[in-house]
C-alpha positions in Angstrom: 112.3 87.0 70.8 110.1 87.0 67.6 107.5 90.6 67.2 104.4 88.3 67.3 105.0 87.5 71.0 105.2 90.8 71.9 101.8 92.2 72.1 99.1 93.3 74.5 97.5 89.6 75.0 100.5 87.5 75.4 101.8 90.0 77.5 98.4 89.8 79.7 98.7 86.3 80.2 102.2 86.3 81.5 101.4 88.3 84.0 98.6 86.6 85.1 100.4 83.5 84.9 103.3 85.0 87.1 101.2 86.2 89.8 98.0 84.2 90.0 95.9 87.1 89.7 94.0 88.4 86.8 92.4 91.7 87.5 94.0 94.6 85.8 91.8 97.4 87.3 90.1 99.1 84.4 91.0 98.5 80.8 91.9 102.3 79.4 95.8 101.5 80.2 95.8 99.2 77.2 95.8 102.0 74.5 98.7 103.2 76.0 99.9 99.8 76.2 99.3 99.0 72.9 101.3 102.3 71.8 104.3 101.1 73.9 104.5 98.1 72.1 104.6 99.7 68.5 107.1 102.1 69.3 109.4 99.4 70.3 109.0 97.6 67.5 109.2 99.9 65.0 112.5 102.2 66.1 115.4 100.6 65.2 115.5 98.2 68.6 117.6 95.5 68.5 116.8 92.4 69.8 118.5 93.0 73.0 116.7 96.3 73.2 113.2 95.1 72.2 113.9 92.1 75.2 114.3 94.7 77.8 111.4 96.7 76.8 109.5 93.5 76.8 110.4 92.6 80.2 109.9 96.2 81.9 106.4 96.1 80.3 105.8 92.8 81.6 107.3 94.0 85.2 104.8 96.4 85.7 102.0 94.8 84.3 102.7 92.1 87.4 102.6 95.0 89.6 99.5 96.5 88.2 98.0 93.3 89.1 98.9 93.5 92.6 97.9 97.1 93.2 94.2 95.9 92.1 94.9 92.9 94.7 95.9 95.5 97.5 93.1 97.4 96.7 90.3 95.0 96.5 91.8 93.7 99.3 91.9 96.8 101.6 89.5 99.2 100.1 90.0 101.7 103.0 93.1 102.8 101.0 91.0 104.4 98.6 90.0 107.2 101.8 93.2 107.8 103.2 93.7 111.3 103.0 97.2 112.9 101.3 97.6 116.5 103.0 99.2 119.1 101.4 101.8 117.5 98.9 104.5 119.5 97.4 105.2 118.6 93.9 109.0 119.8 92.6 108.8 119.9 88.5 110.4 122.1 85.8 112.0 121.2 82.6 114.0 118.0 82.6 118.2 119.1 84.1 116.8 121.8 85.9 118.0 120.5 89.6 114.5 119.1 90.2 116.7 115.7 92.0 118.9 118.3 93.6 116.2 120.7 95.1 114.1 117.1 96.2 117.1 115.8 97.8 117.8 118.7 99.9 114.5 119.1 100.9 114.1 115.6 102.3 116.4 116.4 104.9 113.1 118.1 106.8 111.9 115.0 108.7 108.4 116.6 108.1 108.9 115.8 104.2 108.0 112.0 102.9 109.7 111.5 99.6 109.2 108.5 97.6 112.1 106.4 97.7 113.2 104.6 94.7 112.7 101.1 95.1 109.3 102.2 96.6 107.8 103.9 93.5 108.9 100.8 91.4 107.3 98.0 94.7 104.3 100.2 95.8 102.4 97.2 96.4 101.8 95.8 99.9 104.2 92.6 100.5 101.0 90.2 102.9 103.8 88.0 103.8 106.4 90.7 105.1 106.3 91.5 109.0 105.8 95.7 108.7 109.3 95.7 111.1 111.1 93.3 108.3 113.1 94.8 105.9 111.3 94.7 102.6 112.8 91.8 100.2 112.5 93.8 97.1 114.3 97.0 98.8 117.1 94.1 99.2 117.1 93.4 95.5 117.0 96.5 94.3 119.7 97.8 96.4 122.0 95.2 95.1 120.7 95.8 91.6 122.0 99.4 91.8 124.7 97.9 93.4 126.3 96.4 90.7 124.8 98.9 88.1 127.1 101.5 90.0 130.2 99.0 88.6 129.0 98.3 84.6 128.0 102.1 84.0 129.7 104.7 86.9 129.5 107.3 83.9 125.2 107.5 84.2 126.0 108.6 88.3 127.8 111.7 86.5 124.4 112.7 84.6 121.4 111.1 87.6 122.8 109.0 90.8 120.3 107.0 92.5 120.0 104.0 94.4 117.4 101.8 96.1 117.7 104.6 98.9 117.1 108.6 97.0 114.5 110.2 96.7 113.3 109.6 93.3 111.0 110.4 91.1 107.4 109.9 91.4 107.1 109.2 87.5 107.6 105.7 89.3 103.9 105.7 90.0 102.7 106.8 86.9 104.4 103.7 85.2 101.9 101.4 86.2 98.9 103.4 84.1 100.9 103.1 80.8 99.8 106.8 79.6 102.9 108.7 81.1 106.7 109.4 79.9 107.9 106.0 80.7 111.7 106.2 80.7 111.6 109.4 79.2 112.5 108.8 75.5 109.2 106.7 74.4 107.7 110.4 74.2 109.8 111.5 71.6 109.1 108.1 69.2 105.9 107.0 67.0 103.3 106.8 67.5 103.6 106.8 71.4 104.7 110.5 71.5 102.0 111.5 69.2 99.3 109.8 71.4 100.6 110.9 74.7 100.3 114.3 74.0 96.9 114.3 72.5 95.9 112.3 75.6 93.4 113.4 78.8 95.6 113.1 81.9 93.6 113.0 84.6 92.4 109.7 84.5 96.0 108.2 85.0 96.3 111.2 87.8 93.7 109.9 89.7 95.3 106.2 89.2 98.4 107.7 90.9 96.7 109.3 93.7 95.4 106.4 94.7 98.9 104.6 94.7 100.1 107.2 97.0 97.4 106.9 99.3 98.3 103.2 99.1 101.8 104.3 100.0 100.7 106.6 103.2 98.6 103.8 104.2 101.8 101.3 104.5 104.4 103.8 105.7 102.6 107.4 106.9 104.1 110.7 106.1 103.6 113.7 107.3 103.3 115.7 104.1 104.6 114.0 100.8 107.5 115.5 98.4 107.1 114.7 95.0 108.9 115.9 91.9 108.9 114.6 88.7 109.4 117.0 85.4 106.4 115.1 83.4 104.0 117.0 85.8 104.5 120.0 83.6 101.5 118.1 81.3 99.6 117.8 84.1 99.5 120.7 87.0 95.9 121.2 86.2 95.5 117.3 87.7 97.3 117.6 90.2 95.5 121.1 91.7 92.4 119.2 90.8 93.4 115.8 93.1 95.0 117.6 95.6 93.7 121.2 96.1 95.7 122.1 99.1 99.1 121.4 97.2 102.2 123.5 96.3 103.7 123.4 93.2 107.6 124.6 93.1 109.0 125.1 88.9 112.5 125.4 88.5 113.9 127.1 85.3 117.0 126.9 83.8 118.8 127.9 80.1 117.4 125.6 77.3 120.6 125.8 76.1 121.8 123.6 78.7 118.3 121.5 79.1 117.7 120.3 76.0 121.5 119.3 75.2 122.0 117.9 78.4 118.5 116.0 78.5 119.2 114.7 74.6 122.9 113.5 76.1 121.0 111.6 79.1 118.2 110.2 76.9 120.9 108.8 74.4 122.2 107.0 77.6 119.0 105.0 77.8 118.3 104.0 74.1 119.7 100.8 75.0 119.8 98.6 72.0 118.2 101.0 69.5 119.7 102.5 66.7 119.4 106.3 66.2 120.8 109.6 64.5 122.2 111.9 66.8 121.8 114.5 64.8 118.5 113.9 64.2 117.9 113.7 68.0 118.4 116.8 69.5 115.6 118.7 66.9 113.1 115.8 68.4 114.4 116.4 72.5 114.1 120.6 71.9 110.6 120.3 70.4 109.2 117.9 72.9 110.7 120.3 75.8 109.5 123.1 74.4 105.6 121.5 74.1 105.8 120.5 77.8 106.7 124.2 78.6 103.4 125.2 76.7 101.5 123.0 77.9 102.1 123.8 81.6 101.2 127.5 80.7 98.2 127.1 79.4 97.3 125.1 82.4 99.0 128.0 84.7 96.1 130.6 83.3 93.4 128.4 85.4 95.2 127.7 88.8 95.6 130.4 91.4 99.5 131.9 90.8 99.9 131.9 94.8 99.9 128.2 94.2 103.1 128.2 92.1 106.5 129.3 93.0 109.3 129.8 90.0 112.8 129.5 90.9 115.9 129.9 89.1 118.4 126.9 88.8 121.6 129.6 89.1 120.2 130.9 92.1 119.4 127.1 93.8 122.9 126.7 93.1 124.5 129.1 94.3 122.5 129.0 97.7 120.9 126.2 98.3 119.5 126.4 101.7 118.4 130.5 100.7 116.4 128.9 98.0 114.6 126.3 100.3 113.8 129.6 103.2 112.3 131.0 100.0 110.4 127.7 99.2 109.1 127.8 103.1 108.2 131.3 103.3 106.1 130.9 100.3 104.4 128.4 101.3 103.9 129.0 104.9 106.1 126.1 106.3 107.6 126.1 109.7 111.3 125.6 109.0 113.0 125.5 112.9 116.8 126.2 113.5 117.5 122.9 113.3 115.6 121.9 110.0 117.9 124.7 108.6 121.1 123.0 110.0 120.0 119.8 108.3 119.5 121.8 105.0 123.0 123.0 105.4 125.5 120.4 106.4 123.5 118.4 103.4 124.3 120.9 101.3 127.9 121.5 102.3 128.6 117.6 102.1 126.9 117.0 98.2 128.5 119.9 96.0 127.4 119.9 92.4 129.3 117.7 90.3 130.0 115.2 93.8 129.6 111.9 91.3 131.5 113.4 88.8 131.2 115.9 85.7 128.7 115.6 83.1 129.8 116.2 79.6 127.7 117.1 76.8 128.2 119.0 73.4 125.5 121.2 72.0 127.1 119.8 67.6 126.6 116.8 68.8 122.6 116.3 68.3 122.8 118.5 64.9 121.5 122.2 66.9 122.9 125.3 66.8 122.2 128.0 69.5 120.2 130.0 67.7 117.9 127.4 67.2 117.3 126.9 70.5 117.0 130.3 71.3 114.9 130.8 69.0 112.5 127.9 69.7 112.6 128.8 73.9 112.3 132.7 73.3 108.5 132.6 74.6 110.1 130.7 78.0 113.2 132.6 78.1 110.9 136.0 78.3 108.2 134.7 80.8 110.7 133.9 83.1 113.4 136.3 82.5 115.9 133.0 82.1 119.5 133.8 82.2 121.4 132.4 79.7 124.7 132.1 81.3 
């Protein structure tokens, strides 16, 4: 794979010879394109590194195309209505999967399902009562992906079938956290954060209204911790939302985030000890950046929850999450809440091990960097 065929045009043309179609919506997502493509190629990837980013990129560009397609196509998605969506968020290891998972057992929630938020696109040629073929593939993906790496299940299971994250959606507009990592690299993580989020908001509200027009919901669950740069979008997109933050002690976000986001630099070449100064300083810029959004939005709107207290009662924390928020939850909803809870204890898939030395920080440092956070919230830290 040589660098010069790895940029925005060549990339363009490869998708548009893959699917036939050549309408990529409008043109803003290049920048962040553009920025993707630097940062691969100038952070110590190796060539099996800079191949996979290549072919991600490539991935969703293809499904970019078909979203236009869909949408040119059926331009009545564009008014389907999304009513009352409940966005989960909070600082990355802060039981945002756990809290979404247990909260899909109310058949009145519609989570995005993993191999949805990476297929959004209408299949013509699939019967609605046919299994989807790319739900197959994926399935068999994780499959096997469950063999080569069991230790990742430990720090995030999924499969074609969770819950997932709705960061999924967001992919396809290039100005988002990607994997996770590409924020915290030059010169994408720079750019992101300087960047004006609504306009990929408003490119992922339309993706879920293309969503509830293929498979209706009765009121979507969506979590994702990158909506912490963005709650001022999405009270803006959807003002009859509810927005649940869960907090936790930084000590244990930022080292356990820096261990899972070592897992994915696939290929690259990094210092560890470098790293975890890079994780706790991007962490600690999402936090602000949520608050001063929080000054503008109505506080009834937000509920904070502590990740100690979702643990140790799981289905109190989702009564408390209903109450709030005015949501009927019957007898029956509640049992489904608990016998979930009962059968996936923390730590089911296994223990997640992580030391704080490890990414060159001391506790102090953290401390000190999280003390505005620890104070808002009252955090406990142990």
């Amino acid at each position: 794979m040589s660098e010069a065929a790895f940029d925005v045009q060549t990339l363009l043309a490869e998708a548009s010879a893959a699917t036939g179609l050549s309408n990529f919506g409008a043109e803003d997502f290049k920048e962040g394109l553009q920025k993707l493509i630097e940062t691969y190629t100038s952070n110590g990837f190796d060539e099996r590194g800079i191949k996979r980013n290549r072919k991600r990129l490539l991935k969703l560009l293809q499904v970019r195309l078909k979203i236009e397609a869909a949408w040119q196509q059926h331009p009545e998605i564009r008014d389907v209505k999304i009513k009352a969506p409940m966005f989960l968020t909070g600082l990355p290891r802060t039981g945002t999967s756990a809290l979404l998972n247990l909260l899909s057992q109310d058949m009145a929630a519609r989570p995005l399902k993993l191999w949805e938020g990476m297929s959004p696109d209408p299949l013509p040629s699939n019967p609605p009562e046919a299994e989807d073929p790319r739900y197959v593939q994926l399935k068999a993906f994780y499959e096997e992906a469950h063999k080569k790496n069991p230790n990742f299940d430990k720090i995030h299971f999924t499969n074609a079938d969770t819950p997932e994250e709705c960061i999924h959606l967001l992919n396809h507009t290039f100005q988002d956290v990607q994997f996770g990592v590409e924020t915290m690299m030059e010169p994408y993580g720079a750019w992101f954060q300087q960047q004006d989020h609504l306009p990929s908001y408003r490119y992922y509200a339309d993706i879920l209204r293309m969503l509830q027009w293929q498979r209706p919901g009765e009121r979507w669950l969506l979590k994702t911790p990158a909506h912490l740069w963005a709650l001022d979008c999405l009270v803006q997109l959807f003002p009859d939302c509810s927005i649940v933050i869960t907090h936790r002690n930084p000590l244990e976000c930022v080292t356990s985030y820096a261990s899972m986001m070592e897992s994915m630099l696939i290929g690259c070449d990094f210092d560890r000890q470098q790293f975890g100064a890079v994780v706790m300083e991007y962490l600690a810029r999402k936090v602000e950046a949520s608050l001063r959004q929080r000054e503008q939005i109505d506080p009834a709107r937000i509920l904070d929850l502590q990740f100690n207290d979702f643990i140790a009662d799981g289905v109190g924390t989702a009564r408390k999450i209903y109450s709030h928020f005015h949501l009927p939850m019957s007898g029956e909803v509640e049992q489904c809440f608990q016998n979930y809870a009962d059968a996936h204890p923390m730590g089911k898939h296994g223990k997640h091990d992580y030391r704080l030395e490890e990414y060159g920080l001391t506790e102090q440092q953290i401390r000190d960097r999280f003390a505005f956070y620890i104070e808002r919230f009252n955090v406990p830290m142990a």
